[in-house]
C-alpha positions in Angstrom: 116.0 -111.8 199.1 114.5 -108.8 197.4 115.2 -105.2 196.9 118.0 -102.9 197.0 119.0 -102.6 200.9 122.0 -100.5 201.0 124.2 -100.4 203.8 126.2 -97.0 203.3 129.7 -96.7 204.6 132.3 -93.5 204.9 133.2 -92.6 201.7 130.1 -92.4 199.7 130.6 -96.4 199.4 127.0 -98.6 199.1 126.3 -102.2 199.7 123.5 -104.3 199.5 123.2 -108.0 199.9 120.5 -109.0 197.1 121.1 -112.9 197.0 122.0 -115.6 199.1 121.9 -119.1 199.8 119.0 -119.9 202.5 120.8 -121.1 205.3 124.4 -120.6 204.3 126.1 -121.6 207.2 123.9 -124.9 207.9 124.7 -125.6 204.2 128.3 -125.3 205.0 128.7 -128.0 207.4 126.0 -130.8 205.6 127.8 -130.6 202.7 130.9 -131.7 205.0 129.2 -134.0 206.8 127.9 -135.6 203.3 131.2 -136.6 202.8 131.1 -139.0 205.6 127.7 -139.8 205.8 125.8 -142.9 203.5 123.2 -140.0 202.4 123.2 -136.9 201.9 123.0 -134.8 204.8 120.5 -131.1 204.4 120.8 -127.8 206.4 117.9 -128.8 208.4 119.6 -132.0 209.8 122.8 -130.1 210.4 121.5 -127.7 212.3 119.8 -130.5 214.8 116.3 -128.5 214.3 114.9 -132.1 213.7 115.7 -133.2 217.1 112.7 -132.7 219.6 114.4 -133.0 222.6 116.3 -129.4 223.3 118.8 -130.7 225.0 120.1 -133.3 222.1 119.5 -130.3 219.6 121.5 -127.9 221.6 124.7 -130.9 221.3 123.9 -130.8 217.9 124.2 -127.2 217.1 127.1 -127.8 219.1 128.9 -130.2 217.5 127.6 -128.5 213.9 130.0 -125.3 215.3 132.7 -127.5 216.0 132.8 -129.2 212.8 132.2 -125.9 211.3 135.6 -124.5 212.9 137.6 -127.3 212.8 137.3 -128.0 209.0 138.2 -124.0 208.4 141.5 -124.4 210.7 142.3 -127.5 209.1 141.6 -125.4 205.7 139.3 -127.9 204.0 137.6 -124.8 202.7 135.9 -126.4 199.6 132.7 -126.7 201.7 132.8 -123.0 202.3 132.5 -122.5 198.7 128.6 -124.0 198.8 127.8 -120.6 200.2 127.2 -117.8 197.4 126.3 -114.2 197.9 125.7 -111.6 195.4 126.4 -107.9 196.2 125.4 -104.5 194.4 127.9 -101.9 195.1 128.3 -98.0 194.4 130.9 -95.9 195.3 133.8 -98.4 195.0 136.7 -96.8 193.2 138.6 -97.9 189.6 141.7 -98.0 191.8 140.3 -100.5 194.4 138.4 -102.6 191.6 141.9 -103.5 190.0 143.6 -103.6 192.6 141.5 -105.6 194.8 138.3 -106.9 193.2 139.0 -107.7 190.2 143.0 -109.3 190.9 142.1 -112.8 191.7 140.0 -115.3 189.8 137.6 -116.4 192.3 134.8 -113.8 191.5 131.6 -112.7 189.1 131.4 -109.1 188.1 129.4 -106.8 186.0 130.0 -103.0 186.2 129.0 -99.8 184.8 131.0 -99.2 181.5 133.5 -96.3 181.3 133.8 -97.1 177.2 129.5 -97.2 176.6 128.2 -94.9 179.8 129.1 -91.1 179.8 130.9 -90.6 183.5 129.7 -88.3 186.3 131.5 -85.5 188.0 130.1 -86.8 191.0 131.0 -91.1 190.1 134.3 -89.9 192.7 135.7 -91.7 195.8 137.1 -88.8 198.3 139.2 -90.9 200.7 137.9 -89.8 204.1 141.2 -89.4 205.4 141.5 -86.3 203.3 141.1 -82.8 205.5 141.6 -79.2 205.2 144.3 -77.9 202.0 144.9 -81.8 200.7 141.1 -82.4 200.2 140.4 -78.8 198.5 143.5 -79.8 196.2 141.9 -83.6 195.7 138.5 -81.7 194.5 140.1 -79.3 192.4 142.4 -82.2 190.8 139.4 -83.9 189.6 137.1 -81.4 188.6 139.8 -80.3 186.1 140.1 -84.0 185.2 136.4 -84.4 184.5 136.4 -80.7 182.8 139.2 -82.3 180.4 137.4 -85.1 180.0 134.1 -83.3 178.5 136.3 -81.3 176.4 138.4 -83.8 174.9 135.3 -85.6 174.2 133.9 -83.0 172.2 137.2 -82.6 170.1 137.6 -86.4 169.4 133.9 -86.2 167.5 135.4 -85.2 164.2 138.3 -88.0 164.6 135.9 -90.6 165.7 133.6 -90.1 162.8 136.0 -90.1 160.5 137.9 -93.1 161.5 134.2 -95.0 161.7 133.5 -93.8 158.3 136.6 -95.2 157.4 135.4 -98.3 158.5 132.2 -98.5 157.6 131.9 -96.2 154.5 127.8 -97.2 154.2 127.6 -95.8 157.5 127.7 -92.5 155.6 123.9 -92.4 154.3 121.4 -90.5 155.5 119.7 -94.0 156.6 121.9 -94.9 158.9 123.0 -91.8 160.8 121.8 -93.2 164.4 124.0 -96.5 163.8 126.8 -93.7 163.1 125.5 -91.8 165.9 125.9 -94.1 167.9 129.6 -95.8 167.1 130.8 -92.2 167.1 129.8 -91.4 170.7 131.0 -95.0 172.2 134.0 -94.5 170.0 134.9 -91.1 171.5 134.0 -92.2 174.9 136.0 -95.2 174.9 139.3 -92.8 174.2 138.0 -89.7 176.5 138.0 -92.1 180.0 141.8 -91.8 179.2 142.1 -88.8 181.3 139.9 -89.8 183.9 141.5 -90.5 187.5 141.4 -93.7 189.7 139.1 -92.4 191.8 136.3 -92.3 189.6 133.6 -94.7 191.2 131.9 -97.1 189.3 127.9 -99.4 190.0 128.6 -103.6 189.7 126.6 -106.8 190.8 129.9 -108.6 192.5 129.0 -112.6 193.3 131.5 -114.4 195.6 131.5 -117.3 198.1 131.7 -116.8 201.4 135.6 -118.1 201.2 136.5 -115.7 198.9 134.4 -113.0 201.5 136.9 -113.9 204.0 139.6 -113.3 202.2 138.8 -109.9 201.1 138.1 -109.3 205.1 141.3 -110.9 206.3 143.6 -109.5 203.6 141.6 -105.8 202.9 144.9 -103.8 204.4 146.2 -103.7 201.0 148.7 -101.0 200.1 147.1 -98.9 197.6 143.7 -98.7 198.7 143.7 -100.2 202.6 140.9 -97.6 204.0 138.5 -97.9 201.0 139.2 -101.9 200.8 138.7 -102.5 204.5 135.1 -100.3 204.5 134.1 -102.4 201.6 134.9 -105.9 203.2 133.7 -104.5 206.5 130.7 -103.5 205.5 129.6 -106.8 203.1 130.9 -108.6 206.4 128.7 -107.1 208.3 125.6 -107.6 205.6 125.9 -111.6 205.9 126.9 -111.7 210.0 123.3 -109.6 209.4 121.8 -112.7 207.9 123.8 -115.3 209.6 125.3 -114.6 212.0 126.7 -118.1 212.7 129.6 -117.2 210.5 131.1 -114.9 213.1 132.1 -118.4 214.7 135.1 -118.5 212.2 135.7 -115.5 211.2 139.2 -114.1 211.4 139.9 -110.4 211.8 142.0 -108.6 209.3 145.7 -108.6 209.1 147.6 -105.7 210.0 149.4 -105.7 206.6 150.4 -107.8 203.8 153.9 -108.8 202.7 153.5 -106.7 200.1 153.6 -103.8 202.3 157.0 -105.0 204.0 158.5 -105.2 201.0 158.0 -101.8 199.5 159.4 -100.1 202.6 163.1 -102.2 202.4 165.8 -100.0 203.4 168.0 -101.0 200.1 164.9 -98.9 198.0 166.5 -95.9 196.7 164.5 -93.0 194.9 165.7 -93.9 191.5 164.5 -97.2 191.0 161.1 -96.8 190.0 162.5 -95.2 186.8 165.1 -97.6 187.1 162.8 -100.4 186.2 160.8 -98.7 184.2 164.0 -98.3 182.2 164.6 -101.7 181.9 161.0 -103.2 181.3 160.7 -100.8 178.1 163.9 -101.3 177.4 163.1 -105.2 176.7 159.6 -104.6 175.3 161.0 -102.5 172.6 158.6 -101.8 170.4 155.7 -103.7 171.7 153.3 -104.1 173.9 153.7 -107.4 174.9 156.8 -109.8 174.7 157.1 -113.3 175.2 159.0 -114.7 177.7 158.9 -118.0 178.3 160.0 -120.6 175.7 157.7 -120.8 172.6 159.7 -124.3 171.4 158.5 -126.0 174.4 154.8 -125.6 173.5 154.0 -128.4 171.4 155.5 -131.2 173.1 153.3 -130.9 176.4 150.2 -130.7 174.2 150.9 -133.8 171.8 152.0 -135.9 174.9 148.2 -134.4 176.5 146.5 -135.7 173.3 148.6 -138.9 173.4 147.7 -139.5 176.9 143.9 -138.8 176.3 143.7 -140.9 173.4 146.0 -143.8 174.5 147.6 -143.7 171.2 152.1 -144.0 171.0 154.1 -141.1 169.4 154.5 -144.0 166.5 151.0 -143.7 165.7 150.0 -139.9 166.1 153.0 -137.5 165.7 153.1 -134.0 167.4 151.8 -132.7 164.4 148.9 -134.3 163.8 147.9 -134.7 167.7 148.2 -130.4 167.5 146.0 -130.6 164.6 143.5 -133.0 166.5 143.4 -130.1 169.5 143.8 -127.1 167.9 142.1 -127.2 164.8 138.5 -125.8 164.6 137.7 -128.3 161.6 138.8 -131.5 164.1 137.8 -130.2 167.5 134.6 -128.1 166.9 134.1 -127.8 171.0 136.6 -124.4 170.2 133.8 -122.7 168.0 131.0 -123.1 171.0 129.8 -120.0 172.7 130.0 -122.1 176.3 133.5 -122.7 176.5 133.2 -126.3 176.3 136.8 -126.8 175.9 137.2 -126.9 180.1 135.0 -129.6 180.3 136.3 -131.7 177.2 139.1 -134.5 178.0 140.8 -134.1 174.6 140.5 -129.7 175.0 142.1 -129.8 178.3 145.6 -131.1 177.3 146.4 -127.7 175.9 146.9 -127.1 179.9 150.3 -128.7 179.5 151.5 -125.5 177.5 151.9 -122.3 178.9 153.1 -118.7 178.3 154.4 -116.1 179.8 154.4 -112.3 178.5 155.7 -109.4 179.8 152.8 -106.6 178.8 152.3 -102.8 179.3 149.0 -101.3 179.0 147.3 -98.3 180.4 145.2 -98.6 183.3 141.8 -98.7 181.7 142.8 -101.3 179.3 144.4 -103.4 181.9 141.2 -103.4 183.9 139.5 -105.4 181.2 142.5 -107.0 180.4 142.8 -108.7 184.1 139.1 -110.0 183.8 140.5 -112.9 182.0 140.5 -114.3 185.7 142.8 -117.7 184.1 145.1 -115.9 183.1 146.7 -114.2 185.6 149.1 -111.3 186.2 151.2 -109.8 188.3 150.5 -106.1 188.8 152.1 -103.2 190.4 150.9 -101.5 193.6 150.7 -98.6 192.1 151.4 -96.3 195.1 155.3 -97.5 194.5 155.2 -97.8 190.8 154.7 -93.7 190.2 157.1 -91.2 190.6 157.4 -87.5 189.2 157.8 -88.5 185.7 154.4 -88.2 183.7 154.1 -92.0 182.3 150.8 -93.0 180.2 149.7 -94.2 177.0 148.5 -92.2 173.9 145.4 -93.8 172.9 145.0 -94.4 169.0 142.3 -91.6 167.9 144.8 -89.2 170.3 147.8 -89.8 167.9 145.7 -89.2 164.8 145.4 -85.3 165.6 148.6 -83.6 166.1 146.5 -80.3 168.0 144.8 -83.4 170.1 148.5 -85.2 171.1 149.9 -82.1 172.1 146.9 -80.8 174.7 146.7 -84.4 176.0 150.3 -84.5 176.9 149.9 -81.0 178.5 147.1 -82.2 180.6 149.6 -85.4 181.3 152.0 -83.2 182.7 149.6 -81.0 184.5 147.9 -84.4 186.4 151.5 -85.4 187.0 152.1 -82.4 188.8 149.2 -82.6 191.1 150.0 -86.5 191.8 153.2 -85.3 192.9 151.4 -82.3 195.3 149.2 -84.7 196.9 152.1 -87.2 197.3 154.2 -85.2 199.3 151.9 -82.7 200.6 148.6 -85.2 201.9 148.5 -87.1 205.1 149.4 -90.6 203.2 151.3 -90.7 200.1 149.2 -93.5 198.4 146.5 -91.3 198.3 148.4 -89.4 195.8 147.2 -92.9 193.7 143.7 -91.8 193.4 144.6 -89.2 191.3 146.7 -90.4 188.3 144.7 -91.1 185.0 142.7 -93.9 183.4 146.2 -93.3 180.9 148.8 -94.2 183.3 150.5 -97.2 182.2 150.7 -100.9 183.9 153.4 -103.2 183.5 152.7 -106.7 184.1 154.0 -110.0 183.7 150.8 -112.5 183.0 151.1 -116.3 182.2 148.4 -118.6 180.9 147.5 -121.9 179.7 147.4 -122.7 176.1 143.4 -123.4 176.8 142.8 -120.0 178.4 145.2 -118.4 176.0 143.1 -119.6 173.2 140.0 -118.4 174.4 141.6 -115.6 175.6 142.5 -114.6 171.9 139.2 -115.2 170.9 137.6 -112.5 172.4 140.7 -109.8 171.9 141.8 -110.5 168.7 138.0 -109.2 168.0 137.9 -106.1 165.9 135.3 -104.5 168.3 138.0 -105.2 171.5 139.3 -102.5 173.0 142.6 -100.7 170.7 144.9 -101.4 173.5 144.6 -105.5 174.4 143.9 -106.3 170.8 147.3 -104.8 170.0 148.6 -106.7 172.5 146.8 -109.7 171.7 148.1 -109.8 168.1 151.6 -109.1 168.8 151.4 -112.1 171.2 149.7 -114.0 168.7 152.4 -113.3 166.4 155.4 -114.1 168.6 153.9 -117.7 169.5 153.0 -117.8 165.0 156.7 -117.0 164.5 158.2 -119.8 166.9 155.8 -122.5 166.0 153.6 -121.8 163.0 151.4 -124.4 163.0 150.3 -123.6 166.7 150.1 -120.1 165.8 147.8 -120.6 162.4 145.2 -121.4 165.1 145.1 -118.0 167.5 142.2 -116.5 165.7 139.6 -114.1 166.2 136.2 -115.6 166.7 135.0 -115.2 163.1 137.7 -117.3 162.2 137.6 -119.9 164.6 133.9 -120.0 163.7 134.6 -120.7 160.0 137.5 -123.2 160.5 134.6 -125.2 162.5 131.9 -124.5 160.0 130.0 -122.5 161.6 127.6 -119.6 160.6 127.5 -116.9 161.1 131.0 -116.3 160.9 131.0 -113.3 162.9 128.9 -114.1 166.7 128.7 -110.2 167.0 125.0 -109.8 164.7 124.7 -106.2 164.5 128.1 -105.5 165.8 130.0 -106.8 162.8 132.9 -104.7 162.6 132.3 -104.2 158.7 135.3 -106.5 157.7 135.6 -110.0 157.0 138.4 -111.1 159.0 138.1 -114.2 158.8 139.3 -114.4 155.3 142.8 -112.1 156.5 146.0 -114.0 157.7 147.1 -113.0 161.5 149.8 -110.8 159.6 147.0 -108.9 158.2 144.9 -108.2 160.7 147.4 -106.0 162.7 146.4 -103.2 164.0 
């Protein structure tokens, strides 16, 4: 398929279909029939276009539908996963990207960058259901929010600069003042998005099968974002019905609502408890971002038995220890140091799927958003719509704290935004909407649990210097907790320069120009807090 062939929806919302499987839904039912059949069977003899006689090609297209329908209600859906489509979309909101897109794992995105790509006054989702008083106060509400952002950007310069220099102190010649340039203006725009609302819109290339296309049709109603969700799914619906329309023979209309939505409306709920558990969630955080929760003493004897298991070898002949070693070292399995990820595909990697954690975390918004793209390890997230009342509740991002002039105008324009969340939320037709308006800053509290194997790689990536402030913070103190429990597990949660010199491999650092201008490999985990 070629070009960009939008498909416009209310909202300012864009679609196009740019790339498909030929013949999606014919591939759909030969890959089913393969299973049964002594050869494989292709599109072409699934659909009965082969057969000359019309008659015995019309039973076969026939009996193609019925297979078709009878393997989706009997939810063998695996063949329904052979058809691909990838999707350009504009318009679609930060809110419904968390909250929808990017919450499951079955999904490739890339999007515009918030932290790298100066934002828009017009990059906003106006939900159409706004009229009259409620959509003048929306538009007023974020034009001050975009008029804040620009000028907090331009304060942070002198901040951002410095705390580069202070990184990179050679960064300070004459030679190099486009490098500085450069990390200054990503460096301020990574902290000005703070203040930007939800409904800022956002550009990605989104790549899903058609199962995972059902599901987004059949479960759009979601409560934070059900109109903009169910225009979205409607609307890429309505691009691959365009190109096969075949698929309408199993396709199920949307749900009126999700359990989710019963829950939050239980006649027990009392207007305190939002704060209530917000109360009690920080309360048991403490001090950190992120706090383990599940059992740190019951990591290494899941992974030994793994490596036992894989290598056939008794307990008398390879203790925990050493069988930890053999799977967790860089030196002993190198397969931890590739850029592919091999360790998914490696029988001796995978046993560090027999240990998992659990960590209660709270981060703001925008950090959460790249936070939840590690798709394996998964969270559980607040609708937002119920987890917001009148009290202003955000994080202070790090170059904010640095300036005491800075802190206090960025809590002022906290409280102001609070204020007009609360207008919208008592004062527009729906109070969800009221969602669309709260910062970039506002905070998440989650509960996310992960495999030792995806934790690894998770920490990896974060425990990078050049990861975002928030998730490497978290990443660390997460590293830590497992480091204090179990020390020998924890020696091995490193950032990707270290793993890369445990295995022997240089560069140490993967990022080439990027380098963050410290070695970290040679630092302990203690030392590289941030």
């Amino acid at each position: 398929m070629g070009g960009l062939a939008f498909k416009a929806s209310k909202g300012g919302l864009k679609v196009a279909l740019v790339n498909a499987f030929d013949r999606p839904f014919d591939n759909v039912v030969a890959a089913a029939r393969s299973c049964y059949s002594p050869t494989p069977v292709t599109a072409e003899m699934a659909s009965g276009e082969l057969i000359d006689d019309p008659q015995k090609r019309q039973q076969a297209q026939l009996r193609r539908d019925e297979l078709a329908y009878s393997i989706y209600e009997a939810g063998h859906h695996t063949t329904y996963q052979h058809a691909h489509f990838q999707f350009v979309i504009q318009g679609i909101s930060r809110l419904a990207l968390w909250s929808f897109l990017h919450a499951h794992q079955f999904y490739n995105s890339e999007q515009g960058s918030q932290r790298y790509v100066p934002v828009s006054a017009s990059a906003v989702h106006i939900p159409p259901a706004l009229g009259g008083q409620a959509r003048t106060f929306f538009l007023n509400a974020v034009r001050r929010a975009h008029a804040a952002y620009l000028s907090l950007a331009k304060r942070l310069e002198p901040v951002a600069r410095a705390a580069v220099l202070r990184q990179f102190p050679s960064l300070a010649k004459a030679a190099h003042a486009r490098r500085l340039e450069r990390l200054v203006r990503h460096r301020v725009q990574e902290t000005a998005r703070y203040v930007l609302p939800l409904a800022t819109t956002a550009h990605l290339h989104h790549t899903i099968s058609v199962l995972t296309l059902f599901r987004y049709y059949r479960a759009c109603r979601q409560p934070d974002a059900p109109e903009e969700l169910s225009a979205l799914a409607g609307t890429m619906i309505k691009l691959v019905l365009e190109l096969d329309p075949n698929f309408r023979k199993v396709l199920e209309e949307p749900l009126e609502g999700l359990p989710v939505g019963l829950s939050l409306t239980v006649p027990e709920a009392t207007p305190g408890q939002v704060a209530a558990y917000r109360r009690e969630f920080d309360g048991r955080l403490g001090p950190l971002s992120s706090l383990l929760l599940s059992d740190p003493f019951q990591l290494r004897p899941g992974v030994a038995a793994g490596v036992r298991a894989v290598l056939s070898q008794p307990q008398t002949m390879l203790s925990d220890e050493d069988a930890i070693r053999r799977v967790l070292d860089p030196a002993r399995n190198p397969l931890l140091a590739e850029t592919l990820n091999l360790t998914t595909v490696d029988p001796l990697s995978r046993s560090l799927h027999h240990a998992t954690v659990t960590f209660a975390t709270k981060l703001s918004h925008t950090a959460d958003s790249q936070n939840q793209r590690h798709r394996m390890v998964p969270g559980a997230r607040p609708v937002l719509a119920a987890a917001v009342d009148d009290q202003p509740d955000y994080i202070v991002p790090g170059l904010v704290q640095r300036d005491e002039s800075l802190l206090s105008s960025y809590r002022a324009l906290m409280d102001q935004t609070w204020a007009a969340v609360t207008w919208m939320r008592r004062n527009g037709p729906d109070p969800a909407l009221a969602s669309y308006l709260l910062p970039n800053a506002v905070a998440v509290r989650l509960v996310e649990t992960g495999d030792l194997l995806h934790f690894h790689h998770k920490m990896r990536m974060r425990l990078c210097w050049n990861a975002q402030e928030e998730i490497r913070r978290a990443a660390w103190q997460q590293a830590m907790q497992i480091a204090q429990a179990d020390p020998l597990m924890g020696s091995f949660l490193l950032p990707p320069c270290g793993v890369r010199r445990a295995a022997g491999r240089t560069p140490y650092c993967p990022e080439g120009e990027r380098f963050c201008g410290t070695p970290v490999w040679k630092l302990s985990l203690g030392e590289q807090k941030p």
